[in-house]
C-alpha positions as CSV (number, residue, x, y, z in Angstrom):
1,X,52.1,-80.4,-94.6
2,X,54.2,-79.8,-91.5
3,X,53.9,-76.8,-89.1
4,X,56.8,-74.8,-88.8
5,X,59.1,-75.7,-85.9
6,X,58.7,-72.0,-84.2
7,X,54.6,-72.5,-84.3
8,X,54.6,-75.9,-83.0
9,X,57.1,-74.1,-80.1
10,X,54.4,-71.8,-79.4
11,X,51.9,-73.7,-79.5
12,X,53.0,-77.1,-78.0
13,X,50.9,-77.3,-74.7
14,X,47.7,-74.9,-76.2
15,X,44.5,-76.4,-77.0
16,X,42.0,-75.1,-79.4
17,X,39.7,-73.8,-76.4
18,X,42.8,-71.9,-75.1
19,X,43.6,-70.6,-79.0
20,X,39.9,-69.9,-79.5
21,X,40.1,-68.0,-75.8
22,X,43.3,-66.2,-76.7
23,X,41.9,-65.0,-80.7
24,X,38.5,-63.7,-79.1
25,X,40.7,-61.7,-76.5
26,X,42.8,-59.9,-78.9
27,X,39.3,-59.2,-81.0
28,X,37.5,-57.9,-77.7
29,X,41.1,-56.0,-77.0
30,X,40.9,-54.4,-80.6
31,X,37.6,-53.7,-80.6
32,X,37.7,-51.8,-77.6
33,X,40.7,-50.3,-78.7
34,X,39.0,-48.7,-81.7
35,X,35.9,-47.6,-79.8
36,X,37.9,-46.0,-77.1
37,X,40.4,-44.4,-79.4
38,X,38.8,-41.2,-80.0
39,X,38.4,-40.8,-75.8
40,X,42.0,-41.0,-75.9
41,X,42.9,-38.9,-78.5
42,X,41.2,-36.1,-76.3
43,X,43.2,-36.9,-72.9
44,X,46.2,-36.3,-74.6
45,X,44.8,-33.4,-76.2
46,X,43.8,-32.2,-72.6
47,X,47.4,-33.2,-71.0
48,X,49.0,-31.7,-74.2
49,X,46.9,-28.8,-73.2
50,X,47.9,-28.5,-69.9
51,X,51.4,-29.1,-70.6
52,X,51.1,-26.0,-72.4
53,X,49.4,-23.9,-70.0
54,X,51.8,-22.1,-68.3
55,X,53.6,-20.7,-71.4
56,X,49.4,-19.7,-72.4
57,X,49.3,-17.4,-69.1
58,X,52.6,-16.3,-69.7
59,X,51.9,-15.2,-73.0
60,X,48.4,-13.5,-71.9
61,X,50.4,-11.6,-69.3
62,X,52.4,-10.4,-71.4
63,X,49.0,-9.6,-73.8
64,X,47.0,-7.8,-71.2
65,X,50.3,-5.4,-69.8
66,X,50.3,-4.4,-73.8
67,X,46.5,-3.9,-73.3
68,X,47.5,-1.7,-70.5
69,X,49.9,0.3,-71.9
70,X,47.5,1.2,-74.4
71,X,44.1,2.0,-72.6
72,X,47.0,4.1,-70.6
73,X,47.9,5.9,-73.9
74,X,44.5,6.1,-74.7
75,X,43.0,7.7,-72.4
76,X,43.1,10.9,-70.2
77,X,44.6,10.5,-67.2
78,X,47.1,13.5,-65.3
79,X,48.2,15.0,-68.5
80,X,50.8,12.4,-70.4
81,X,49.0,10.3,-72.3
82,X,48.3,10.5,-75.9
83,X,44.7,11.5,-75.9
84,X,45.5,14.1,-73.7
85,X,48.6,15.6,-76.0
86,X,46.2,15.3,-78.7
87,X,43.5,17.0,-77.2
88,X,46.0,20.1,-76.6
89,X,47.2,20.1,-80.0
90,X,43.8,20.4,-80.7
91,X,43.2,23.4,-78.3
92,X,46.6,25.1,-79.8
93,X,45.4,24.5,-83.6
94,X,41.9,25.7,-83.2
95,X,43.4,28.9,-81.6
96,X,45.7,29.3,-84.8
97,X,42.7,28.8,-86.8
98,X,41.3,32.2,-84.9
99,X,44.4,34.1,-84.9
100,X,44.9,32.8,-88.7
101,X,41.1,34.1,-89.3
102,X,41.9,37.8,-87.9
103,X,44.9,38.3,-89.9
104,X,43.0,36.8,-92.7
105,X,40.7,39.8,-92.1
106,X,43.1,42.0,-91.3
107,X,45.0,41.1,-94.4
108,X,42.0,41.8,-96.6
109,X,41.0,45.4,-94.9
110,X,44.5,46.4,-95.8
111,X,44.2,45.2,-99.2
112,X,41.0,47.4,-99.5
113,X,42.6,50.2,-97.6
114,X,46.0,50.1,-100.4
115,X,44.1,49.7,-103.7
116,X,41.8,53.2,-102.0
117,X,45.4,55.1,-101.5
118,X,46.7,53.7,-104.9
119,X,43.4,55.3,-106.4
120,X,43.9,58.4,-104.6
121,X,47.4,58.7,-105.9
122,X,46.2,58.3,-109.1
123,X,43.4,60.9,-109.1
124,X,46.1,63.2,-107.3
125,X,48.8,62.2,-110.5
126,X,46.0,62.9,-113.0
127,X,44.7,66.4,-111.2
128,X,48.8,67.7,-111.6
129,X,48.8,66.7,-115.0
């Protein structure tokens, strides 16, 4: 059994010390490799990250001047914010609930005061008759 004419190319001038040298290289080489693997999965997670970074505080610009406009909206301030038209729709319907309430009563006394004249009509039809 001959070796292949490519192998004994390669390996013409390399003596088992140097092939012995050469296989426990590649096995120290991979078994650093897979040891140090997961330390490099996380630096290109971090340069990934910071790749990224500017478009992130972009994006949380963008976040907090929604933020803004809301704790603007939300709050009372010189008269043009939300809460504050709120809180006078609130002033105006409580005072329609009052003026409601008087005519309400005012409704109801005049109710009492028409059924009293449409008995006195009455008792003045039936004294005629």
């Amino acid at each position: 059994m001959t070796a292949p004419d490519w192998l004994k190319f390669l390996l013409a001038d390399t003596s088992a010390l140097q092939l012995v040298f050469w296989a426990v290289a590649i096995i120290a080489l991979l078994t650093a490799l897979v040891r140090l693997w997961p330390f490099l999965k996380n630096a290109v997670q971090i340069v990934d990250a910071l790749v990224q970074l500017p478009a992130l505080s972009k994006r949380v610009a963008a976040i907090q001047s929604q933020i803004d406009g809301i704790h603007h909206e939300t709050h009372t301030n010189d008269g043009s914010s939300i809460k504050d038209a709120v809180g006078r729709v609130e002033k105006g319907v409580s005072g329609l609930h009052g003026r409601m309430d008087d005519v309400d009563r005012q409704l109801t006394s005049l109710a009492r005061e028409d059924e009293a004249l449409w008995r006195e009509i009455e008792n003045t039809n039936d004294q005629e008759t």
